[in-house]
OpenMM code with the backbone's topology and positions (N, CA, C; nanometers):
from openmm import Vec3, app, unit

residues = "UNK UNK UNK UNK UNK UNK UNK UNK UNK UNK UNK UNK UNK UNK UNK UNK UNK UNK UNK UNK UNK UNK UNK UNK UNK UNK UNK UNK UNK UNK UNK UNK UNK UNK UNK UNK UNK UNK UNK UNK UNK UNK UNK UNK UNK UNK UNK UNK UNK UNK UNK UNK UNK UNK UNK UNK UNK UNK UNK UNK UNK UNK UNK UNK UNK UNK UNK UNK UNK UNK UNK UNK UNK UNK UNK UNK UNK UNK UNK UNK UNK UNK UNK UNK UNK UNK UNK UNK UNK UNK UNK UNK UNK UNK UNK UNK UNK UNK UNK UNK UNK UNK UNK UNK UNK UNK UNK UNK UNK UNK UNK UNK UNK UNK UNK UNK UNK UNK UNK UNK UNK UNK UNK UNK UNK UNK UNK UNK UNK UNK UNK UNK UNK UNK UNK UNK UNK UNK UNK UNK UNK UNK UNK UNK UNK UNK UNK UNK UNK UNK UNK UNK UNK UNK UNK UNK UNK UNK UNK UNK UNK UNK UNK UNK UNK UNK UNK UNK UNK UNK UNK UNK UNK UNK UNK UNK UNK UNK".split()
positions = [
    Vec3(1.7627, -1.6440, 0.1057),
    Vec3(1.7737, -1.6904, 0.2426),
    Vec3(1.6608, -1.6470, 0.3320),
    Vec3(1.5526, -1.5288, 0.2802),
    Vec3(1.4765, -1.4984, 0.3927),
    Vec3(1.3413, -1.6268, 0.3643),
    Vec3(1.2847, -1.6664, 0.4874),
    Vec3(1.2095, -1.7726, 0.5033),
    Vec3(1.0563, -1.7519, 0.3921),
    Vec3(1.0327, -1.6473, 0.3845),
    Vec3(0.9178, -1.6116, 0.3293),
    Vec3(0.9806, -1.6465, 0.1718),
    Vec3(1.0840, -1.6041, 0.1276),
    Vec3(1.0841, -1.6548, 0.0086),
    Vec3(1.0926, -1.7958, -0.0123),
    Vec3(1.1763, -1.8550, 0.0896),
    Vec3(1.1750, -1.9927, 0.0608),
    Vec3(1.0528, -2.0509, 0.0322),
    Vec3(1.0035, -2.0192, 0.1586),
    Vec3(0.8354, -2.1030, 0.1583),
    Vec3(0.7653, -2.1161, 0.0846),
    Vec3(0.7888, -1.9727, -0.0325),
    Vec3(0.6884, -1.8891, -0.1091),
    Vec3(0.7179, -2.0158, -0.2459),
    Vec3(0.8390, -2.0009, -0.2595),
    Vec3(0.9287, -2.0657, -0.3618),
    Vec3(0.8533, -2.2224, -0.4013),
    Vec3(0.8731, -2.2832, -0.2495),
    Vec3(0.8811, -2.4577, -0.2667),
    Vec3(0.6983, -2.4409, -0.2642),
    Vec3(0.6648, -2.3530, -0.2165),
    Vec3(0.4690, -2.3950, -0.2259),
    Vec3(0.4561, -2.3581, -0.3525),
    Vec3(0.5150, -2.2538, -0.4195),
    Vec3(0.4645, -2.2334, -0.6056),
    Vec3(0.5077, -2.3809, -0.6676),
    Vec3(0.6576, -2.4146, -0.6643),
    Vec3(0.6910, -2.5548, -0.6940),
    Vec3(0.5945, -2.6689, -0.6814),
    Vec3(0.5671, -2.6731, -0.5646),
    Vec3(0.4874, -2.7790, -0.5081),
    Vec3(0.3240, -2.8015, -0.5712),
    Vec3(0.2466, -2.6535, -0.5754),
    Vec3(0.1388, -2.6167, -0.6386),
    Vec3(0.1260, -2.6339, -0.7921),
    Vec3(0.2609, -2.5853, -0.8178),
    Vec3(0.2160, -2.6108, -1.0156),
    Vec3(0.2820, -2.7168, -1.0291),
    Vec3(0.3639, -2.8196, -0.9711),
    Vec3(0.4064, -2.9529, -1.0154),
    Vec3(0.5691, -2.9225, -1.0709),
    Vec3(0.5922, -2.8130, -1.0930),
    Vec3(0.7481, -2.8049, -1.1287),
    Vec3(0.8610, -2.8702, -1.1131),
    Vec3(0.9437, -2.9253, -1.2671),
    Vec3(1.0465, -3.0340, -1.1870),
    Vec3(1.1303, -2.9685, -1.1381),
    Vec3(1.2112, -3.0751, -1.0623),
    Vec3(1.2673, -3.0031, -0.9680),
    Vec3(1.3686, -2.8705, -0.9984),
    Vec3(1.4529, -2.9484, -1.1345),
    Vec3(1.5045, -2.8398, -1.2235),
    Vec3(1.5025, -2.7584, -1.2813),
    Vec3(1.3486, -2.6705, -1.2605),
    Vec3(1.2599, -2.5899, -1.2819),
    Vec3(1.3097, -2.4314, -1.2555),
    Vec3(1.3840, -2.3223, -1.3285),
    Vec3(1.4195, -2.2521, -1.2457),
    Vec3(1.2840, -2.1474, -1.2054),
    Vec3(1.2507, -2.1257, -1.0898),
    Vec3(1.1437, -2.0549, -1.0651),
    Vec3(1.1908, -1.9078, -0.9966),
    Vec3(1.1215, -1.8070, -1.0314),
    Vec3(1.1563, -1.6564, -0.9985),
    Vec3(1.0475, -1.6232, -0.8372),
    Vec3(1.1027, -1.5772, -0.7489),
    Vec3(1.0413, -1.5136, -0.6696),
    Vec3(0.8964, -1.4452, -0.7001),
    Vec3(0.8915, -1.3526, -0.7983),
    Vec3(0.8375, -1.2497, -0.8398),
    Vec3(0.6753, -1.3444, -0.8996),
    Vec3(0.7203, -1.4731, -0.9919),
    Vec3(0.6664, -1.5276, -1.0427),
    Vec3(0.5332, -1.6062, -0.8985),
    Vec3(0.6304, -1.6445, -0.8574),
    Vec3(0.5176, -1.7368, -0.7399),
    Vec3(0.4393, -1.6398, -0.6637),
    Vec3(0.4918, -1.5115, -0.6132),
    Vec3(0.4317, -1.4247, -0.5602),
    Vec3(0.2987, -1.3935, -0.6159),
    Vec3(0.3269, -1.3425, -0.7663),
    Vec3(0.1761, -1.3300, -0.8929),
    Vec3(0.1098, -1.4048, -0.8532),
    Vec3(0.1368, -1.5348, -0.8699),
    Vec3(0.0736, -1.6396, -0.9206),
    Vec3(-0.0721, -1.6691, -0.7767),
    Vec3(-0.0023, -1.6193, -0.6513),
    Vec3(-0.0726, -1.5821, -0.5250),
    Vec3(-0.1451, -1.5131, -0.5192),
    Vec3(-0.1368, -1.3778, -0.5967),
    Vec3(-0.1969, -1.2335, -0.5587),
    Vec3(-0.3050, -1.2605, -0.6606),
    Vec3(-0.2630, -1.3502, -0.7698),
    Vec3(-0.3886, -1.3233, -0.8457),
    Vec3(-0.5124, -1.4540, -0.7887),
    Vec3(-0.4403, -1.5496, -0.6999),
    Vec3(-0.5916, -1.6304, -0.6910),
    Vec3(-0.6606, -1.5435, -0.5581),
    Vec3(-0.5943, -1.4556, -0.5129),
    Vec3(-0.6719, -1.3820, -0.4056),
    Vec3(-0.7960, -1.3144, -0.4333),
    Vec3(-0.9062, -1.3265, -0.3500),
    Vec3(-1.0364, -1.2344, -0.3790),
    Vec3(-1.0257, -1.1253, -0.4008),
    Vec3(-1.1149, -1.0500, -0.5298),
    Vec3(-1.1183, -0.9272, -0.5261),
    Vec3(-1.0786, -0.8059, -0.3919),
    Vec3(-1.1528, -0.8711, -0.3211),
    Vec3(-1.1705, -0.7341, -0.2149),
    Vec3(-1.0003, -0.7732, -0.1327),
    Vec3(-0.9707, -0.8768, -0.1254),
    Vec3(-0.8584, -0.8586, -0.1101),
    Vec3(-0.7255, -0.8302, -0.1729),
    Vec3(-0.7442, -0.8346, -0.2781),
    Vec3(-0.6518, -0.8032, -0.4037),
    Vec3(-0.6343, -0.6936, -0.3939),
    Vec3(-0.7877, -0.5978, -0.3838),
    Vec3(-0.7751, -0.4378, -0.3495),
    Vec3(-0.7198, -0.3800, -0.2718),
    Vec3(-0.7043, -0.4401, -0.1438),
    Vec3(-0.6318, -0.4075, -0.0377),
    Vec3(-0.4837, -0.4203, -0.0510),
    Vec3(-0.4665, -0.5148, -0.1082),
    Vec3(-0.3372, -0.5598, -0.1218),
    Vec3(-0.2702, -0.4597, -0.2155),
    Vec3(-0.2999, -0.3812, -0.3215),
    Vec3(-0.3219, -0.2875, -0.4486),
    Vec3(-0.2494, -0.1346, -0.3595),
    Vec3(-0.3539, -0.1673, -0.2885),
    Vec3(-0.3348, 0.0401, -0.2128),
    Vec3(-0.2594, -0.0282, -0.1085),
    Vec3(-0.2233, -0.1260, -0.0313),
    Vec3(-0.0715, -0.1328, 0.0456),
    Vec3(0.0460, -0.0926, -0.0381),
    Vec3(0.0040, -0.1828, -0.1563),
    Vec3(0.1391, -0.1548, -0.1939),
    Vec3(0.1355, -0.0218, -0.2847),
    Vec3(0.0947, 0.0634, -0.3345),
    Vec3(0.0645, 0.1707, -0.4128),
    Vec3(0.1169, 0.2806, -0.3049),
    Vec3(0.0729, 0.2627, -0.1560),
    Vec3(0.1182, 0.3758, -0.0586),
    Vec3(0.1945, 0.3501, -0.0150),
    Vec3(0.3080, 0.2453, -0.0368),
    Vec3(0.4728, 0.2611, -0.0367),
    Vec3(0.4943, 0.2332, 0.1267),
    Vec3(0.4202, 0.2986, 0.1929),
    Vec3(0.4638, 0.2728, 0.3540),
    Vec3(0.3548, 0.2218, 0.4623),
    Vec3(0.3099, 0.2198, 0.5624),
    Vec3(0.2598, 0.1821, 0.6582),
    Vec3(0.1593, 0.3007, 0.6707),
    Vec3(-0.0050, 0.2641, 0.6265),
    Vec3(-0.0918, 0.3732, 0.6525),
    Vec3(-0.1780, 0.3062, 0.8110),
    Vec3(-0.2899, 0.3252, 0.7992),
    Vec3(-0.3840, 0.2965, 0.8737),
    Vec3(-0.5227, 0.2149, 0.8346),
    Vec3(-0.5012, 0.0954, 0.9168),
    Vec3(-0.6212, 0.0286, 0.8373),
    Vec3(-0.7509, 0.0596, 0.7709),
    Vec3(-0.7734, 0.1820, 0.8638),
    Vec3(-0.8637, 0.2630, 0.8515),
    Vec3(-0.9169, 0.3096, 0.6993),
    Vec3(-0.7035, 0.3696, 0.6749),
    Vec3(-0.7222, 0.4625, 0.5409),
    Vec3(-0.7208, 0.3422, 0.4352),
    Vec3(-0.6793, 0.2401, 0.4804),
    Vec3(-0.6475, 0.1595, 0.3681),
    Vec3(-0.7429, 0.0615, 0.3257),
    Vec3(-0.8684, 0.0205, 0.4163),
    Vec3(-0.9592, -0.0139, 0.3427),
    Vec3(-1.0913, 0.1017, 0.3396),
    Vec3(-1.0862, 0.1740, 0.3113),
    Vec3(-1.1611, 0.2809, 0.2721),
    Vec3(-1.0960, 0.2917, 0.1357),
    Vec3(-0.9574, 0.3259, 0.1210),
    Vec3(-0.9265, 0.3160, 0.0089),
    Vec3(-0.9435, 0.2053, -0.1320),
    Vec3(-0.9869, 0.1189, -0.0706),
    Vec3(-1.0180, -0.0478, -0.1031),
    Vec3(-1.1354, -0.0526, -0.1133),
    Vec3(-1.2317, -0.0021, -0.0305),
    Vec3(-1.3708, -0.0030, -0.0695),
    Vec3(-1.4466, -0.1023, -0.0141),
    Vec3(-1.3612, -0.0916, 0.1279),
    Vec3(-1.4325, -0.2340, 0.2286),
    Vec3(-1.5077, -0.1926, 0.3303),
    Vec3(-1.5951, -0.2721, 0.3898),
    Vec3(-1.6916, -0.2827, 0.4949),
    Vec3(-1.5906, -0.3107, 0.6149),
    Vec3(-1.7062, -0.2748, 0.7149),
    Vec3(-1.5645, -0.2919, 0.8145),
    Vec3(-1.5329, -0.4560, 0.8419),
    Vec3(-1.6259, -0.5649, 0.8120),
    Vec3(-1.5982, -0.6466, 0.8432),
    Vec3(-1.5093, -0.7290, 0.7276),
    Vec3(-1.5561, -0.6807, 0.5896),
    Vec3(-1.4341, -0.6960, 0.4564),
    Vec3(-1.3070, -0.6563, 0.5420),
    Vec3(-1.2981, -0.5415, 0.5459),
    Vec3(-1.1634, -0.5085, 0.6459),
    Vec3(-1.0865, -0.6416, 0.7658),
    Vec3(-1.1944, -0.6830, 0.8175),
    Vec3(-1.1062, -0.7611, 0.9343),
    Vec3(-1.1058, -0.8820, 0.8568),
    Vec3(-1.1988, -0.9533, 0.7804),
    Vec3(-1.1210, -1.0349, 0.6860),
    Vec3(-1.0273, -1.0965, 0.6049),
    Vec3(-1.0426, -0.9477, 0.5370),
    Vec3(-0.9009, -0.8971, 0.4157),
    Vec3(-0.8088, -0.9384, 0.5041),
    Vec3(-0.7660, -0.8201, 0.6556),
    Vec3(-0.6409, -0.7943, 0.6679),
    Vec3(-0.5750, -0.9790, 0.7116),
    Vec3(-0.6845, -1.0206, 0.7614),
    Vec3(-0.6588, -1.1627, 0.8717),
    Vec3(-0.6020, -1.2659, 0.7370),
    Vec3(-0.6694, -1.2445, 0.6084),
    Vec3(-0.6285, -1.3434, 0.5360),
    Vec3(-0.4640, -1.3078, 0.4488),
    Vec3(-0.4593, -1.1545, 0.4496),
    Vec3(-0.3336, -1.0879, 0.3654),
    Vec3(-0.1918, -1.1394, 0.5223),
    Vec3(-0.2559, -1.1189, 0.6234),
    Vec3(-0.1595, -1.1480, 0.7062),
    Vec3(-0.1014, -1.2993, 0.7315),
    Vec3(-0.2237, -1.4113, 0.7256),
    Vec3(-0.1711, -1.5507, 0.7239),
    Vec3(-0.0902, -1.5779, 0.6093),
    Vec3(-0.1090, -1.5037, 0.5146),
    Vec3(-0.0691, -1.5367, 0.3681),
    Vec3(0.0646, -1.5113, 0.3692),
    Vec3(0.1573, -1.3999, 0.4898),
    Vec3(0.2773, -1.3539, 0.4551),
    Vec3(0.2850, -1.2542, 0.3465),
    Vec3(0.1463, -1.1851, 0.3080),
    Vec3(0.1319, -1.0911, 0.2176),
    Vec3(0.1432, -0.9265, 0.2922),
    Vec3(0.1019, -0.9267, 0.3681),
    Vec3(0.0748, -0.8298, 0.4927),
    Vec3(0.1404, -0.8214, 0.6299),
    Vec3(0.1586, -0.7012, 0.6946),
    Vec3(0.1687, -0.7332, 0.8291),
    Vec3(0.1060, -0.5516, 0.8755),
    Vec3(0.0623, -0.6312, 1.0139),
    Vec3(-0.0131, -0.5354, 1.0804),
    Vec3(0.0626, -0.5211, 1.2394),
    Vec3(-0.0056, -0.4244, 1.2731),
    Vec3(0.0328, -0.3898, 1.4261),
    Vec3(-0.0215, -0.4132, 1.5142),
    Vec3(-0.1581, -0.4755, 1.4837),
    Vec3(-0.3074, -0.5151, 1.5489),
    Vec3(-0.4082, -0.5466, 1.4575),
    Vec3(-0.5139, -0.5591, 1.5280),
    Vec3(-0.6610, -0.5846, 1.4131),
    Vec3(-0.7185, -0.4797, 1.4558),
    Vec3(-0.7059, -0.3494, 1.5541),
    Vec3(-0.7809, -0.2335, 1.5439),
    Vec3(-0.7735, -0.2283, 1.4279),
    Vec3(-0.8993, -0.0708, 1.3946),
    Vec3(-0.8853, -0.0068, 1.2577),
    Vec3(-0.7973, 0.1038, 1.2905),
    Vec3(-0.7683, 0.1428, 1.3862),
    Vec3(-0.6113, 0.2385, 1.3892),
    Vec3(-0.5434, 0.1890, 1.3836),
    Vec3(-0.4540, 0.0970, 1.3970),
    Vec3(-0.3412, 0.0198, 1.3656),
    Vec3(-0.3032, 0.0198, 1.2312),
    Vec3(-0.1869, 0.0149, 1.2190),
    Vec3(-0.0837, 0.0429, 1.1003),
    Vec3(-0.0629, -0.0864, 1.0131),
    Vec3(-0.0908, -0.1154, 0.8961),
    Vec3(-0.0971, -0.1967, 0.7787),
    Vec3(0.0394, -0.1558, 0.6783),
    Vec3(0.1124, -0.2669, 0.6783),
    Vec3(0.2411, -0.2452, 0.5308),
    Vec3(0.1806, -0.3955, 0.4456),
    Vec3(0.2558, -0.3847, 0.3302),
    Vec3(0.3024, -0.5427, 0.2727),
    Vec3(0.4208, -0.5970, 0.3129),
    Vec3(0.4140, -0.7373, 0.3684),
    Vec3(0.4673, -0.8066, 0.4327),
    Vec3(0.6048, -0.7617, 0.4330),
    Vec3(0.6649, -0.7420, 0.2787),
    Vec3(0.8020, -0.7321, 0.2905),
    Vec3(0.7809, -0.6185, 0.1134),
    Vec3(0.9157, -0.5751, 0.1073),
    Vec3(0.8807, -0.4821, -0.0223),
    Vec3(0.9282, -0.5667, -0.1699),
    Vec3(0.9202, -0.7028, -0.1312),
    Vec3(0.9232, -0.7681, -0.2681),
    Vec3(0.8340, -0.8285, -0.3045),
    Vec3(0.7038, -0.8093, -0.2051),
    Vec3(0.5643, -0.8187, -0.2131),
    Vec3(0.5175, -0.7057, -0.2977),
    Vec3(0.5863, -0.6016, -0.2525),
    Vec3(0.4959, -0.4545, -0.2712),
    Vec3(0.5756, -0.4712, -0.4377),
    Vec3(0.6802, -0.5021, -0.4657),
    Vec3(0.7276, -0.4596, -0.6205),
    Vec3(0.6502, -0.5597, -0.6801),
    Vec3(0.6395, -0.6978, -0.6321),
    Vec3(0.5373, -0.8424, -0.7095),
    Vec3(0.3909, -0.7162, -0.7675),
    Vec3(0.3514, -0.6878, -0.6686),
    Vec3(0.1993, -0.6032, -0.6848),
    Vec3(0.2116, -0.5285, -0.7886),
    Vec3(0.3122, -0.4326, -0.7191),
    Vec3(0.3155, -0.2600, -0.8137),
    Vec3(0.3736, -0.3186, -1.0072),
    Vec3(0.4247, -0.4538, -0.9794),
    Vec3(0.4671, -0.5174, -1.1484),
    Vec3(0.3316, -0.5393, -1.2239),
    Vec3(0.2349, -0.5968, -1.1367),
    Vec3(0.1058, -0.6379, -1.1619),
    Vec3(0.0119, -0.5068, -1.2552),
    Vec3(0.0168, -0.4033, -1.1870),
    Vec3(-0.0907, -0.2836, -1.1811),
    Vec3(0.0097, -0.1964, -1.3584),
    Vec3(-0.1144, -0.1622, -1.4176),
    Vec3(-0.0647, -0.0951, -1.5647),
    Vec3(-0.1171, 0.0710, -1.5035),
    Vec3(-0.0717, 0.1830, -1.6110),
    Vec3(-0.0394, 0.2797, -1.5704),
    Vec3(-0.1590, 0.3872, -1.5072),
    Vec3(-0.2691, 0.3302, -1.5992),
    Vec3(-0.4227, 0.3545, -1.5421),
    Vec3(-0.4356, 0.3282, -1.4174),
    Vec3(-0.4415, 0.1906, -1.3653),
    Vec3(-0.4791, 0.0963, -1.2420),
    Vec3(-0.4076, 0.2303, -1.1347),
    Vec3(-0.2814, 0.2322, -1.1922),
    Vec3(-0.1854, 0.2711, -1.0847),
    Vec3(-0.2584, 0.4703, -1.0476),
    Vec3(-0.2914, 0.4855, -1.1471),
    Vec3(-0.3211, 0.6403, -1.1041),
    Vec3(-0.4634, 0.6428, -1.0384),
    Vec3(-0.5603, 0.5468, -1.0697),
    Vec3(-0.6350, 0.5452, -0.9999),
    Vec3(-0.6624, 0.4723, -0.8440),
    Vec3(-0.5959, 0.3882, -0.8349),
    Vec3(-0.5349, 0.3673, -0.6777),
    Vec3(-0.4777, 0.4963, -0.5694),
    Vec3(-0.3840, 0.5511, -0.6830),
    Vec3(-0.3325, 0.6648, -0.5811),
    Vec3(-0.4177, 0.7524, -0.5601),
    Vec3(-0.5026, 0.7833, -0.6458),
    Vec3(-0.6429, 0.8441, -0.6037),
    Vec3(-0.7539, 0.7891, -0.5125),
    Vec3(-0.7356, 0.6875, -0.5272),
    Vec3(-0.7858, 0.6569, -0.3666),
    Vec3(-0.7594, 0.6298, -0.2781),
    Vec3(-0.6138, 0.6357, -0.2717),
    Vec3(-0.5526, 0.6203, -0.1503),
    Vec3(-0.5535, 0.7809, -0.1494),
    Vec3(-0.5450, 0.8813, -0.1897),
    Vec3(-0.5362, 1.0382, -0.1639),
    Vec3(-0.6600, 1.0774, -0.0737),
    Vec3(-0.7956, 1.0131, -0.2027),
    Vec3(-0.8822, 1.0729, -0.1261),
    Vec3(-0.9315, 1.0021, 0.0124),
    Vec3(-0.8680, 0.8476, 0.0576),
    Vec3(-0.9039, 0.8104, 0.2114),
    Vec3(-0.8075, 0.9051, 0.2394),
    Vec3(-0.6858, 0.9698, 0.2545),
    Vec3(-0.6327, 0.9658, 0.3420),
    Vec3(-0.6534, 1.1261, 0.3703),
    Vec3(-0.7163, 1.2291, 0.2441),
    Vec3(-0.7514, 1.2983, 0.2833),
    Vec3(-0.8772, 1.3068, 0.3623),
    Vec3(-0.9986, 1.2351, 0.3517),
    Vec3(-1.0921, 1.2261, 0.4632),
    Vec3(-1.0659, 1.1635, 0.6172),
    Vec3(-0.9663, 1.1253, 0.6280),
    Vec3(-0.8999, 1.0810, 0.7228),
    Vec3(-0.8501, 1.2085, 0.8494),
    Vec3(-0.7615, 1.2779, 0.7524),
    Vec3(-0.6932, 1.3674, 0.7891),
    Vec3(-0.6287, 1.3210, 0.9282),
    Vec3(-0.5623, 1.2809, 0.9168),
    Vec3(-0.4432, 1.2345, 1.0213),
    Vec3(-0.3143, 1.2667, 1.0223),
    Vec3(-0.2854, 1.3751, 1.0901),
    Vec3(-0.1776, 1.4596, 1.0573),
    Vec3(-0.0593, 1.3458, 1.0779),
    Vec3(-0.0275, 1.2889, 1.1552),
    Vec3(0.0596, 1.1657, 1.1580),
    Vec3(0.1245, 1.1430, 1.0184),
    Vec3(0.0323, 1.1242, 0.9214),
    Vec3(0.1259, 1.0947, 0.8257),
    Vec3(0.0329, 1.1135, 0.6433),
    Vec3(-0.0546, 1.2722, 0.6791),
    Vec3(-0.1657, 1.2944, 0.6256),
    Vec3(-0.0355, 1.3905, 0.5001),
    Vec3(0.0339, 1.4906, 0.5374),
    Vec3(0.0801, 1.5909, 0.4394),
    Vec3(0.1550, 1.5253, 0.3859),
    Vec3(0.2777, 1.4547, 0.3833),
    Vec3(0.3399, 1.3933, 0.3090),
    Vec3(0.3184, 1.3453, 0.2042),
    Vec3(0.2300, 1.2171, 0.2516),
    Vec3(0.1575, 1.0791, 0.1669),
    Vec3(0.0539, 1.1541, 0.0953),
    Vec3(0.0138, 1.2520, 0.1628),
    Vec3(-0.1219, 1.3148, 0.0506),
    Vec3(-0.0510, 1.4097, -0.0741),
    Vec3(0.0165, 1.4770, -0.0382),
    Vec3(0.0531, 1.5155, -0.1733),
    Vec3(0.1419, 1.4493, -0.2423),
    Vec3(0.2291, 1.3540, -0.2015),
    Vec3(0.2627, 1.2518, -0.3164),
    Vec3(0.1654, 1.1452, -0.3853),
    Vec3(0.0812, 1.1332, -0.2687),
    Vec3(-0.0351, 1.0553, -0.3757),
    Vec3(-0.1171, 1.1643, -0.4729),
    Vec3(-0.1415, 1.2696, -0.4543),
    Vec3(-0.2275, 1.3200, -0.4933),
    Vec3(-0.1437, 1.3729, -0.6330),
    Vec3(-0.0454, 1.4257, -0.6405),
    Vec3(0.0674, 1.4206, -0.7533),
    Vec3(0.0719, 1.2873, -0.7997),
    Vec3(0.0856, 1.2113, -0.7794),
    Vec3(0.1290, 1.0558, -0.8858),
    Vec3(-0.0689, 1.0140, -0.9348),
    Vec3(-0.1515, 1.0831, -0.8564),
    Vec3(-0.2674, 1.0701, -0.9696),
    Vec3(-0.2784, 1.2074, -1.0098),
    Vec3(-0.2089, 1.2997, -1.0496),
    Vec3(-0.2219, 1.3615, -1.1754),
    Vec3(-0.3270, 1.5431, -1.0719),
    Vec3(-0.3218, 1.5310, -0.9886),
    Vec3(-0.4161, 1.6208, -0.9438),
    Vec3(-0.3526, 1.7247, -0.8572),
    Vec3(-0.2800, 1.8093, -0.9300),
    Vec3(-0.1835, 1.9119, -0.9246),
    Vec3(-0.2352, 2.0502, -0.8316),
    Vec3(-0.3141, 2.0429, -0.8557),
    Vec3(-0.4385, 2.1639, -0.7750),
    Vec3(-0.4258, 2.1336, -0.6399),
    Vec3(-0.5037, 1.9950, -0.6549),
    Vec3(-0.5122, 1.9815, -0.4850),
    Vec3(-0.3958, 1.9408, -0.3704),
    Vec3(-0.2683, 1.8904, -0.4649),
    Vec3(-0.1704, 1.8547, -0.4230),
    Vec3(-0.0923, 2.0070, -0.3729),
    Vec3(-0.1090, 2.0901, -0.4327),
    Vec3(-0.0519, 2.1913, -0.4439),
    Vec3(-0.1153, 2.2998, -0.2940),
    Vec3(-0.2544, 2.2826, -0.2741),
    Vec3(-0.3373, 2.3324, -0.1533),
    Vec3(-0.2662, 2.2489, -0.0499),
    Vec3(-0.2923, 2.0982, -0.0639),
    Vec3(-0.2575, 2.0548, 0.0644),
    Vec3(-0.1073, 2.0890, 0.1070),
    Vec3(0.0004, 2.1023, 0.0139),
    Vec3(0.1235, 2.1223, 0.0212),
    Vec3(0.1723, 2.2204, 0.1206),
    Vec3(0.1082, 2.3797, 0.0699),
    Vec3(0.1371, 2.4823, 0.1081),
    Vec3(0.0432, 2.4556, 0.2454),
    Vec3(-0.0729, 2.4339, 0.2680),
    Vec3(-0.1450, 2.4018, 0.4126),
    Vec3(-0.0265, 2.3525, 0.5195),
    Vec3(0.0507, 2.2175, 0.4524),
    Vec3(0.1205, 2.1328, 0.5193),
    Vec3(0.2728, 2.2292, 0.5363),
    Vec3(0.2741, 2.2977, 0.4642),
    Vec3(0.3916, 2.4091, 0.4637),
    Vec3(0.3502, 2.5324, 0.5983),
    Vec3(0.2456, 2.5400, 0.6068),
    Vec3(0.2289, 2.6594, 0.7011),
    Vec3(0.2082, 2.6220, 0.8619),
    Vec3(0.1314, 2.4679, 0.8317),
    Vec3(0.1677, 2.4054, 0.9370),
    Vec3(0.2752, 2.3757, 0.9951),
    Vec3(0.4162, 2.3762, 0.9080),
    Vec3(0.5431, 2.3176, 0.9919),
    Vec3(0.6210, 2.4448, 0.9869),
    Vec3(0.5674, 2.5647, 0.9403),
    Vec3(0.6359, 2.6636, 0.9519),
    Vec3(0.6023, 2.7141, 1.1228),
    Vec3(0.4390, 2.7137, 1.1409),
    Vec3(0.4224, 2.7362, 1.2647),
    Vec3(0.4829, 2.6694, 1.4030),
    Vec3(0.5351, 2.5079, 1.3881),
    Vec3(0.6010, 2.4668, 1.4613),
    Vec3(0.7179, 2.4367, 1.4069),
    Vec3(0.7882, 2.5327, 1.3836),
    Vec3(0.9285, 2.5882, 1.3614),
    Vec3(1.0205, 2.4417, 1.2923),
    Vec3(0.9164, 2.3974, 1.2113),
    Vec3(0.9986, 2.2999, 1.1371),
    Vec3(0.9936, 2.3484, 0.9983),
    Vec3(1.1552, 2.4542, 0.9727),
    Vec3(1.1579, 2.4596, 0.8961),
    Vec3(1.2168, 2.4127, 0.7276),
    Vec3(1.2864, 2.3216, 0.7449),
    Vec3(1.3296, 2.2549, 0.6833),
    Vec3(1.1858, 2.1260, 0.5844),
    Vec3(1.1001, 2.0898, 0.6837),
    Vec3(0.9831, 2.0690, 0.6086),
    Vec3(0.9145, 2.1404, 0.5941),
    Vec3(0.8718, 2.2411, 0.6460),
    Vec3(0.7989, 2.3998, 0.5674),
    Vec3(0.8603, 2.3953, 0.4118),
    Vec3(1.0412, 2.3657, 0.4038),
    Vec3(1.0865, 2.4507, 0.2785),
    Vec3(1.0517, 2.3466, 0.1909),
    Vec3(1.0893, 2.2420, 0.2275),
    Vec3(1.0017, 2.1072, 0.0872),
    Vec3(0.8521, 2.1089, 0.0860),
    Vec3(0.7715, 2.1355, 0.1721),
    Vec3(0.6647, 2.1173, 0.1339),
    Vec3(0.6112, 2.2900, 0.0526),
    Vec3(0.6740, 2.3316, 0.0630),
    Vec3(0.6366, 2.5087, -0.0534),
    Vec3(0.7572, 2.5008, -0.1551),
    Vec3(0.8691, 2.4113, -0.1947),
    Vec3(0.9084, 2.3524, -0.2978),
    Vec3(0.8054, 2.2888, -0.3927),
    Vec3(0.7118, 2.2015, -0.2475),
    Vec3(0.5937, 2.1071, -0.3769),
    Vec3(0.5464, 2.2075, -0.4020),
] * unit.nanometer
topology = app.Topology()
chain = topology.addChain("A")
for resn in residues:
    res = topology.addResidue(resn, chain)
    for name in ("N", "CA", "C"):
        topology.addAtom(name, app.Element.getBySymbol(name[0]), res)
């Protein structure tokens, strides 16, 4: 019932000629989208959905490996597409995938390599970033799901001493759990 699938549905139908009695999967037409997309947007589309939530355009085509004007491209074409949604076209403004059956279409796409090396670059934008907003969290779960236990483990306890100092202790105690 949500419109994006419909649409998504009858344009895959419509595009590959399918009879009508055709049963077609969500998941399927979605692919079939992501893969005629350009590289540089594919990439983008990759580390949206790899960082699970709403980063910063900023971090997210850095993580992608875009120019700034790749960036206002990418995001303008992932957003007409119903692949994306944004909060603006600043580069501070906040970037998700459209909806999270976009983000599972993607994350089905990516094999176990692809996937650890994405989160590594989504770790290391978001550690050059450093945006406390939403820098300790996302960084050591990215930095754990690519395999890099060391540094996940520094930023953890950092991000632990930080919320100990403003008496949040309950995330102090998970982040010195990590």
């Amino acid at each position: 019932g949500h419109p994006l699938f419909l649409h998504e549905l009858v344009r895959h139908a419509t595009v590959m000629g399918a009879p009508a009695q055709t049963r077609v999967r969500l998941e399927d037409a979605l692919r079939v989208r992501i893969r005629c997309l350009d590289d540089p947007a594919r990439r983008l589309l990759e580390i949206l959905a790899i960082a699970g939530a709403r980063v910063t355009q900023t971090v997210a085509a850095a993580a992608a490996d875009l120019s700034s004007s790749d960036r206002v491209r990418c995001m303008s074409l992932l957003r007409v597409a119903m692949l994306a949604q944004t909060a603006g076209s600043r580069a501070a403004d906040l970037v998700d995938t459209y909806h999270d059956r976009v983000r599972e279409a993607v994350l089905g796409m990516l094999d176990g390599p692809r996937r650890t090396a994405l989160h590594l670059r989504l770790a290391d934008a978001l550690e050059a970033a450093d945006d406390l907003r939403q820098v300790p969290r996302m960084l050591v779960h990215h930095l754990r799901a690519a395999g890099e236990w060391e540094r996940a483990a520094l930023h953890a306890e950092r991000a632990a001493r930080r919320a100990s100092e403003i008496l949040a202790f309950d995330q102090a105690g998970e982040f010195f759990r990590a």
